[in-house]
C-alpha angles and dihedrals in degrees: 000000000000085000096049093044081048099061094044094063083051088058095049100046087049087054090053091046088044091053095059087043085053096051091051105030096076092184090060110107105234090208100074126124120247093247086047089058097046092045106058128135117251117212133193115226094169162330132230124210087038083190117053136178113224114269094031140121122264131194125216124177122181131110138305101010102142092089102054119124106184139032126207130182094196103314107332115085122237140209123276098222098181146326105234094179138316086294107042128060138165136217131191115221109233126232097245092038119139131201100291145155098256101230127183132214135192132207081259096068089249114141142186134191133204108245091234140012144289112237111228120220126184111199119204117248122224127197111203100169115106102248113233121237096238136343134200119262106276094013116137124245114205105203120191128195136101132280088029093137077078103060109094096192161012118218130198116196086302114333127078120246115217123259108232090178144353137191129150095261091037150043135172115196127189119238095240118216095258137143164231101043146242092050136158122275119198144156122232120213139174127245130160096266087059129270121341129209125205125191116235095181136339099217108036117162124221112197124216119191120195126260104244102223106215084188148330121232109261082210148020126202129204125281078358115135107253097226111181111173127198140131115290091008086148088073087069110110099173143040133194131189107195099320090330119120101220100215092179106068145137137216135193115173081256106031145041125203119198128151122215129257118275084207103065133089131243100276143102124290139181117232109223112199108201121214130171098304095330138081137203109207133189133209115269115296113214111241123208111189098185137096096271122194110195111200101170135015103150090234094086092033135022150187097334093079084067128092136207112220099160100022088181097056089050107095095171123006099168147119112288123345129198100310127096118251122278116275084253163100102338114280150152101193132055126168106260121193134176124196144192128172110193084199137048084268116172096183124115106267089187137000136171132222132224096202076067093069112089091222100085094186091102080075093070097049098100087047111112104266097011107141092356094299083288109087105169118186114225127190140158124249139195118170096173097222100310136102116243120160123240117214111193110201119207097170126331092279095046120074137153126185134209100205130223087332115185116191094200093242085302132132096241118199093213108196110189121194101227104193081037097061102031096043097168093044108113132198094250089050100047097045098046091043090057084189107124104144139149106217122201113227137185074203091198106328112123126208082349104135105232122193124194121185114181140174155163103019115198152159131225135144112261127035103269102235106144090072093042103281114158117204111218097165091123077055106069110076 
């Protein structure tokens, strides 16, 4: 079908092109059918030089040229340089061409030959530039000389620089990304014998510099963009993921692109940049390969998510404490309280709601299918060494508390099973009701100084434990 709906574009476009021969070929007959148009014979009349060095231009008039397709010089095809009229058209000599007859076909299987040959000649190229002795990958190299329109290639050590521009007084080749060095640098021209290869230097330098990393990603999130930005990026070649080579990459000189394997399991990997003979590798990144929503993370929002329920027993309620930053993602702000109840109070001093978030997705989380019937809360926690109870709220009636929890001065990943652990509370409940919170306690510990440090709260649909997560869900009570 593509290739039907192909050809007729072909044929419209040749209508179009046919229309402005017809207004200034006064011999053509008006009253021709579309498939007759398109059907005439082309005929060489003649060429003009009838000698031609490879890589040069060569001139045909005739009839009817307008409609050929493809150009051939014997057997080996040449360029269509360009289609002047239905009686001119050009041709450009390939570098591998051979003495040959220049014939001509159309898409409708019409032909015409040139009554005698095009004489082949192979000039001989000079480089009169000094070489230099090295260059930096992607660098630019200027040659001078003369015949240079002849010469179909640059070679360092193995691989083919490109070509960024090529006369025959000039080229400009392009320093490719190669190693080891030295290596040999050479140009490569035709004759009539075959391809010829000159040598330009034996011991040419390339030289590579390193990608400068500004920062790896502390975590990568399904179907994400990997960006990792740094200085001459674009000298990476390869790209692995754990001990997957990534095949589907970008690079920028400051930036590379990459997204994650579908494949891979929630854990930790390493990413591997690839450059010449030579890698840069992170620590391991930690990889979640699930559907994440992310409610609060104290980067996007602040302090004002959180509310005050017993102002005298807050020492500190602030953005970020004494702690370092949670392992990731990556992140500069978590929510950081002090308390001190003076009393065996067993009130909420802080708590935080979740119809502050501006995701409004956690409302869905009791609805039939929503995250695959299994929505489990994750945050992180950092007690610093103290014993602070957490009270996680549902609707006003449904409640669930981790007593007295002491992270040992450790960034925890807590994962709680909601329907797990609220059973009875149903989506109509728990969306009327609009009361999700998770509430900060002293929880009867009188003159006892509690620290809660808390960030990135979130909902998937699996406990994350392949990047550290801990269920206490049997926990709450």
């Amino acid at each position: 079908m593509k290739k039907m709906i192909h050809k007729r574009i072909i044929r419209i476009c040749c209508l179009l092109l046919t229309v402005a021969v017809l207004s200034c070929d006064a011999e053509t007959e008006v009253d021709q059918t579309f498939e007759e148009i398109l059907g005439a014979q082309p005929a060489i009349v003649s060429f003009s030089p009838t000698s031609a060095p490879i890589q040069s231009l060569v001139t045909i008039t005739g009839s009817n040229l307008n409609f050929v397709t493809k150009a051939y010089i014997g057997t080996i095809e040449a360029e269509i340089y360009s289609r002047e009229n239905s009686k001119i058209l050009i041709i450009k000599v390939p570098a591998n061409a051979v003495n040959g007859i220049i014939r001509l076909t159309t898409d409708s299987d019409k032909e015409a030959s040139a009554a005698s040959n095009l004489t082949i000649t192979y000039p001989v190229p000079e480089i009169t530039t000094a070489i230099p002795g090295g260059s930096v990958v992607n660098e630019n190299i200027t040659l001078e000389g003369n015949n240079l329109q002849v010469i179909t290639k640059i070679t360092f050590g193995t691989v083919d620089g490109v070509m960024e521009f090529q006369d025959d007084r000039t080229i400009i080749v392009r320093t490719p990304n190669t190693a080891p060095s030295p290596m040999p640098l050479t140009y490569s021209y035709n004759t009539v014998a075959g391809e010829v290869t000159v040598s330009l230097s034996d011991s040419f330098v390339i030289d590579i510099p390193s990608p400068e990393v500004s920062g790896f990603p502390k975590s990568v999130i399904k179907d994400t963009p990997v960006v990792i930005s740094g200085t001459d990026m674009n000298l990476v070649t390869g790209v692995l993921f754990g001990t997957t080579v990534i095949t589907d990459f970008t690079v920028t000189p400051t930036t590379i692109t990459f997204t994650a394997p579908a494949a891979l399991p929630t854990g930790f990997y390493p990413i591997t940049l690839v450059y010449g003979e030579s890698t840069v590798v992170s620590d391991p990144v930690a990889y979640i390969n699930r559907n994440v929503q992310t409610y609060f993370n104290f980067e996007a929002q602040g302090m004002e998510v959180i509310t005050v329920g017993q102002a005298a027993q807050i020492s500190a309620n602030q953005l970020n404490g004494t702690v370092l930053q949670a392992p990731f993602p990556s992140s500069t702000n978590y929510h950081h309280l002090r308390m001190l109840s003076p009393t065996d109070n067993g009130s909420s001093i802080a708590f935080m709601r979740f119809s502050f978030a501006t995701n409004v997705t956690w409302k869905t989380i009791f609805d039939p299918g929503a995250f695959n019937n299994n929505p489990v809360l994750h945050f992180w926690l950092n007690t610093n060494n103290t014993t602070p109870t957490l009270r996680l709220y549902m609707t006003s009636a449904a409640s669930k508390k981790l007593v007295h929890y002491n992270t040992n001065g450790e960034w925890k990943l807590v994962a709680v099973r909601l329907r797990d652990l609220f059973p009875d509370v149903t989506a109509s409940d728990f969306v009327s009701g609009n009361y999700m919170r998770m509430n900060y306690l002293t929880d009867n510990q009188a003159n006892m100084p509690l620290e809660v440090n808390a960030d990135w709260f979130i909902i998937t649909d699996e406990v994350l434990t392949g990047v550290g997560a801990i269920d206490l869900t049997n926990s709450f009570n």
